[in-house]
C-alpha positions, -999 to +999 in steps of 0.1 A: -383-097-736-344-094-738-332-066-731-309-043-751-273-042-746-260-012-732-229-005-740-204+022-723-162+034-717-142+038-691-157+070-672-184+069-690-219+085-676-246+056-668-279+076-663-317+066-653-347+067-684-373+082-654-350+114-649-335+138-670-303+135-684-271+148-668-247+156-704-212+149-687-197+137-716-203+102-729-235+090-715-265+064-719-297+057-702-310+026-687-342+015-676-351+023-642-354-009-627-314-018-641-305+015-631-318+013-594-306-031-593-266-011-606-269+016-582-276-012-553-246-031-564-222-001-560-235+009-528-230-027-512-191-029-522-186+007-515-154+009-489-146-024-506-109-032-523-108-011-557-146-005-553-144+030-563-119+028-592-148+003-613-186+024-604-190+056-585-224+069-578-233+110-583-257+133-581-260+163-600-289+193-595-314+163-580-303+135-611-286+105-601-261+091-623-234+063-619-198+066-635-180+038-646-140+039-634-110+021-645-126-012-648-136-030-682-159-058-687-198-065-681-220-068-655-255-082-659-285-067-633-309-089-613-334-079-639-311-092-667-298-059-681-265-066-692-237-035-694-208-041-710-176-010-702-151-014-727-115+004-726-111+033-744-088+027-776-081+058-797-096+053-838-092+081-859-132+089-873-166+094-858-189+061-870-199+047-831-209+014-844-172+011-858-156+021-820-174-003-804-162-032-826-128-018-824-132-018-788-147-051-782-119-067-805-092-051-791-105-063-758-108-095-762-072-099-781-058-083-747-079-104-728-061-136-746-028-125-734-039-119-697-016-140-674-036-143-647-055-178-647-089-167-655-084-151-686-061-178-701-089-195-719-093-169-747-076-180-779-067-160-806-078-178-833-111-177-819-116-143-815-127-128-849-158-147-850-164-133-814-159-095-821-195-086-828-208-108-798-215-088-763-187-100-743-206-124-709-219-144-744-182-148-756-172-155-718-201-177-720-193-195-752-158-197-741-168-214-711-189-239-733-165-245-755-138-259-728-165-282-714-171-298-750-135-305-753-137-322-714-161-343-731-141-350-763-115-362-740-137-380-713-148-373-684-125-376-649-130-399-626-121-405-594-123-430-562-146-414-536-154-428-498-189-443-505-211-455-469-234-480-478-256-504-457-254-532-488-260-572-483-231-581-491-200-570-469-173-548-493-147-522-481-143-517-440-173-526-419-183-498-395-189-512-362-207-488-346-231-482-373-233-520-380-247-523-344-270-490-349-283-503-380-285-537-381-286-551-349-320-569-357-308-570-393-282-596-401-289-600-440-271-562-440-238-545-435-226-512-427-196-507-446-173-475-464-155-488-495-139-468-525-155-463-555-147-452-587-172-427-600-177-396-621-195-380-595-169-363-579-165-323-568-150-314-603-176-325-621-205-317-594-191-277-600-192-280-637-228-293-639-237-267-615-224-236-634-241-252-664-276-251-649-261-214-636-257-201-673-281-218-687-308-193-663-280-162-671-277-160-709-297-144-732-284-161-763-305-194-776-273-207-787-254-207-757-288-221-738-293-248-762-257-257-755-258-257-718-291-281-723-270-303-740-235-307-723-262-313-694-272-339-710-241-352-707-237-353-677-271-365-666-254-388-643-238-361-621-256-342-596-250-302-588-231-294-556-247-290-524-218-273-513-200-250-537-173-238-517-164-271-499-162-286-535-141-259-547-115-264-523-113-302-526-112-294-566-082-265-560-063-295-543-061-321-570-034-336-585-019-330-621-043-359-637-067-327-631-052-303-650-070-299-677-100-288-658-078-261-644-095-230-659-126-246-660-125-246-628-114-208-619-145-201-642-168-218-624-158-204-594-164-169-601-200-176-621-210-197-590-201-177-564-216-147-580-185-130-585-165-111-611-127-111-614-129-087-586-139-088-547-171-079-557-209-095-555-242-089-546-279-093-544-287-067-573-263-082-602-266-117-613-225-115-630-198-089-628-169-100-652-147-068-646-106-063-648-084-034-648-077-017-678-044-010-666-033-043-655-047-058-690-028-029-708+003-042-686-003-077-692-007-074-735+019-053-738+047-078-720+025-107-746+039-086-773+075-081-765+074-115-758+061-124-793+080-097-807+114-098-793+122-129-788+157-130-793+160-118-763+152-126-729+119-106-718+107-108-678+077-095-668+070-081-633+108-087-626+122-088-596+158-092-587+164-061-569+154-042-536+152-004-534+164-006-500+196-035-503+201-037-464+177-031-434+192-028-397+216-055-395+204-082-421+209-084-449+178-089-466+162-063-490+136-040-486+111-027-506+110-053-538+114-032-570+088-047-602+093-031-636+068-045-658+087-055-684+127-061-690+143-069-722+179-085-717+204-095-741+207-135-743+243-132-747+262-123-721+296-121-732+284-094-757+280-056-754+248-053-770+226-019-782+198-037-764+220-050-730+190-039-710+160-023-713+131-012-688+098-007-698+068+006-673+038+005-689+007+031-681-031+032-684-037+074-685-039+101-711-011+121-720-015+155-740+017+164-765+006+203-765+011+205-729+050+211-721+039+233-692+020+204-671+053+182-682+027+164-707+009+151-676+034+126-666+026+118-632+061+129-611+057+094-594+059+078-631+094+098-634+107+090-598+098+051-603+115+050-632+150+062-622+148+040-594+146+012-617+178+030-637+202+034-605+196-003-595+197-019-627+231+005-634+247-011-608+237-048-618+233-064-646+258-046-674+285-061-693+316-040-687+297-027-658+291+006-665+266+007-696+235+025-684+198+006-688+174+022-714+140+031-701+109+034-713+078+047-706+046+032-728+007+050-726-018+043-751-020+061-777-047+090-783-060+121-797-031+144-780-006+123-778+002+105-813+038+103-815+069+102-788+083+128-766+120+138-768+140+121-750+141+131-711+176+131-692+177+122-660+212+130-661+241+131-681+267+106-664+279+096-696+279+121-730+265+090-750+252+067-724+236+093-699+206+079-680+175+085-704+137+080-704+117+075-737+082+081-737+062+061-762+025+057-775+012+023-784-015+026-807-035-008-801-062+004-831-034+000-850-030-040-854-027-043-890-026-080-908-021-108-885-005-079-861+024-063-883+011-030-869+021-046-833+050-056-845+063-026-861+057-006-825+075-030-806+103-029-829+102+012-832+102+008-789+133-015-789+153+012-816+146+042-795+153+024-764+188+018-779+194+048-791+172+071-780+186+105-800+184+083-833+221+089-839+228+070-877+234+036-874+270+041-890+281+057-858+297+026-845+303+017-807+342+022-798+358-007-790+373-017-757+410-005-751+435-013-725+465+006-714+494+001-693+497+036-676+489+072-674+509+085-697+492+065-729+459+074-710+466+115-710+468+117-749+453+145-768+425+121-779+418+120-743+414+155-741+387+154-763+372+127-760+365+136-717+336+115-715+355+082-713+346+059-690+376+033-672+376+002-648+407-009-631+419-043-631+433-046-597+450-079-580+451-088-547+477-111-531+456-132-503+429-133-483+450-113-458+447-087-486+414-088-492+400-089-458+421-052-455+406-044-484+370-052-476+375-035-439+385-005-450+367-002-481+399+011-499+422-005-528+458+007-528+478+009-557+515+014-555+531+042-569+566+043-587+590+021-605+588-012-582+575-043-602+539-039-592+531-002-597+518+023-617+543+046-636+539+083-627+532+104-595+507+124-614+480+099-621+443+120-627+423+092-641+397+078-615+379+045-626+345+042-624+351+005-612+375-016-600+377-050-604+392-075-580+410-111-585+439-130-579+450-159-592+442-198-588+456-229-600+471-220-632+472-185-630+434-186-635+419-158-626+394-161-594+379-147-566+362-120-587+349-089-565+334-056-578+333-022-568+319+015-577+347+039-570+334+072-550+350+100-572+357+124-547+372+102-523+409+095-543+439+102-525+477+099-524+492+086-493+528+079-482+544+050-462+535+060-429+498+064-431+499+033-446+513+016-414+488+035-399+462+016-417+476-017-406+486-025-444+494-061-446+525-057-467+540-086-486+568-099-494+583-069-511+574-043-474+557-014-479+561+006-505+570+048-503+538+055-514+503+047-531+471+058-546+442+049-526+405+043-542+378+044-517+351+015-531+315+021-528+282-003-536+300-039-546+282-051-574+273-088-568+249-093-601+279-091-626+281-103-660+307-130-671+346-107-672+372-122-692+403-109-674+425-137-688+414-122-728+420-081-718+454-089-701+465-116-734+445-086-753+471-061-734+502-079-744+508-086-706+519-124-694+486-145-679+510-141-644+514-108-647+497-088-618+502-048-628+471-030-624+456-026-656+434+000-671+408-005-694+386+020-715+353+008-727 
């Protein structure tokens, strides 16, 4: 008799019929027998990788019970009890039978955007039919499905190293076995010869996860269709050796490609494994993933979808925490924000120049300012990480600070986003800024306009995180020649303004200095070359490098942070001191030095010819030049 599906959440309570219940929240019974084969199950992969974050077992006052962890999917006992654990996805209303379709559809739309390989079978347009069906069937069906359209295109073949003895010689004849074998025989040859045949490893796995499900479902669809696609391939034995086939199949060439997933499929029904480590003598399928890693996975699908007009990277990773280690200079500690949304155009400031988005599998709770909503601390510190690096990369006039963005699902006590947190306020307007968002998967509206809208709300908080009107315009770029048109009243007010300098250098003589001693010198006076003023107070927050090529193009292009403590005016002979290479013109009487810090490497295209033509200078000139932005 087929047993009744049990169906259960994330940390849900999984209890046994012979004892007494144990009323920790969310709980069902199942028959003993199921209950005993699960409990077996867990206690074989316990110690094992992630074991304990997909079934923990308990006792409570003498009353067993199992608790499922952060681990969706099913898992069908020896006995043929089949438990499915589905995420837990926030729907406002009480009617069970309604959650559990909710669930199960939302599950299997994430599981359509999963990019790991063994997901990537699940099509959307297949999966409304599917949302009532217990999910092995749909894996099942899926499974089915993909073999059907093998066979709509034709089976592979292949050449495979056949040894025959025949009567006729064909191929290589083996000499030794020719002697063995037909020494008193000389109507027969012992020969090896290629043949081109359908039984072949790929097809030898398929047949044999065919005869697998056919035992392993419970629907008389699905087993009327294994009977038949076995039909199909009558011809075609099942593997004597799974494994050994499996690794010849994982090594074919592109003329296999199509039986890719297949292929990852029938590896993990054959082997009696789920998308996990795990397997057993007590369950006959585990088909389990991690809620958080599918929440990850369907939420990059979306910006992807979503945002398109820009460039989205998932799991990107350009940059090390740690840039240099001991005396190489390779990186240290690769940094992986799940999702990054850049601007395609990089000659552009843009609201949405660049955007990092960590995504998170927990509850938060809105009432609870005093437990800082239950944001994990190690959510906050990974997340500024991300902020410094990315600061000092990828930003058009170099100093425009990333957005970030914090996304957890959406739930009961947490329905709508947090003020903005502030890291810190290195700019008035562009200070370093988390948003905290929650994605309300129940909410998927027609053909996903309610995914739609979120990812759009993200992407306008994310650029503007206070909401300030969209008739607030950015200030444009301006570039001035000296102090005294920098130290204006407007100044004053505006103190939050942010400069780079445009500095020149005359050789490589020059640079090399400059480089060594991690200092850029700017002359101070009246001499062609130098700033105006003794009393210069602006320090840039950059300063870029070049000097010019062949036809006063700029190039060579270096740029540096400026450490804002460490500015200083020095006078002729300190410079000597310093070894100053002088030029042509000697040392000057004296200059204003910059100490650089962290050279920034991953730079965005920097017209220097446009600002100085912008400026009113000549394309030859080489004054230092100051630019607001």
């Amino acid at each position: 008799m087929q047993k009744k599906l049990a169906v259960i959440h994330e940390f849900g309570i999984l209890s046994d019929t012979q004892k007494h219940k144990v009323n920790i929240g969310e709980e069902i019974s199942l028959p003993h027998k199921s209950f005993e084969n699960l409990w077996n199950f867990i206690l074989e992969n316990k110690g094992g990788q992630d074991a304990d974050n997909v079934m923990s077992v308990h006792v409570k006052g003498g009353r067993p019970y199992i608790k499922t962890g952060r681990y969706v999917g099913t898992i069908q006992t020896k006995d043929g009890q089949i438990i499915e654990i589905l995420p837990k996805i926030y729907k406002s209303g009480n009617k069970e039978e309604d959650d559990i379709k909710l669930c199960r559809r939302v599950f299997l739309r994430m599981l359509s955007s999963f990019q790991h390989s063994e997901a990537k079978t699940f099509q959307d347009a297949s999966l409304d039919t599917r949302e009532n069906f217990p999910i092995l069937e749909s894996y099942i069906s899926r499974y089915l499905s993909e073999v059907e359209q093998i066979l709509m295109n034709g089976i592979k073949k292949n050449y495979t190293l056949i040894e025959e003895n025949q009567k006729f010689l064909k191929g290589k004849l083996l000499i030794s076995k020719q002697i063995v074998k037909n020494c008193t025989n000389k109507t027969h040859f012992a020969v090896r010869y290629s043949k081109y045949i359908e039984n072949i490893p790929q097809n030898r796995l398929i047949v044999s996860t065919l005869y697998r499900l056919s035992k392993t479902s419970q629907n008389p669809l699905n087993v009327s269709r294994c009977y038949a696609l076995l039909s199909a391939f009558s011809d075609i034995p099942q593997c004597t050796n799974v494994e050994a086939d499996l690794q010849i199949s994982m090594r074919s060439n592109r003329l296999f490609s199509s039986y890719k997933n297949l292929l990852q499929w029938s590896s993990q029904f054959l082997l009696n494994k789920g998308f996990t480590t795990f397997s057993g003598n007590h369950v006959n399928q585990s088909l389990l993933f991690s809620a958080e890693k599918l929440f990850e996975s369907f939420i990059a699908h979306l910006f992807k979808k979503y945002a398109s007009e820009y460039v989205v990277s998932s799991q990107h990773s350009k940059y090390f925490l740690v840039d240099k280690y001991g005396d190489t200079e390779r990186g240290k500690f690769r940094l992986r924000p799940d999702i990054v949304v850049e601007s395609k155009d990089s000659g552009n400031f843009s609201d949405y120049d660049t955007i990092i988005i960590d995504t998170k599998w927990k509850n938060l709770d809105s009432s609870a300012p005093d437990k800082n909503y239950l944001i994990d601390i190690k959510d906050m510190y990974q997340l500024y990480a991300y902020g410094q690096k990315y600061h000092l990369g990828d930003s058009y006039f170099l100093d425009i600070i990333p957005k970030l963005v914090l996304v957890y699902p959406y739930t009961e006590k947490f329905q709508a986003e947090l003020k903005p947190f502030v890291y810190e306020e290195i700019k008035a307007k562009y200070g370093l800024k988390l948003v905290v968002y929650p994605f309300n998967l129940a909410d998927e509206g027609n053909h996903e306009e309610g995914y739609k809208r979120q990812i759009g709300e993200i992407m306008q908080l994310a650029a503007n995180p206070d909401k300030l009107p969209a008739s607030n315009p950015t200030k444009p770029m301006q570039v001035f020649e000296n102090e005294s048109e920098i130290l204006t009243e407007d100044y004053k007010i505006n103190s939050d303004d942010i400069y780079m300098l445009l500095g020149y250098y005359r050789n490589e003589a020059h640079l090399n200095w400059i480089l060594q001693n991690k200092l850029y010198n700017v002359r101070l006076g009246d001499r062609r070359g130098a700033l105006r003023g003794m009393n210069l107070r602006i320090t840039p927050s950059r300063i870029v490098l070049y000097t010019n090529g062949k036809n006063e193009e700029p190039v060579g292009i270096r740029i540096f942070t400026v450490n804002q403590s460490e500015v200083l005016v020095t006078d002729k002979q300190k410079m000597e001191e310093l070894k100053y290479p002088a030029g042509s013109t000697g040392i000057g009487e004296s200059y204003k030095l910059f100490s650089l810090g962290t050279e920034i490497k991953n730079h965005k295209k920097l017209d220097i010819k446009k600002i100085k033509t912008d400026s009113g200078r000549s394309e030859k000139s080489y004054r230092p030049l100051f630019v607001r932005y």
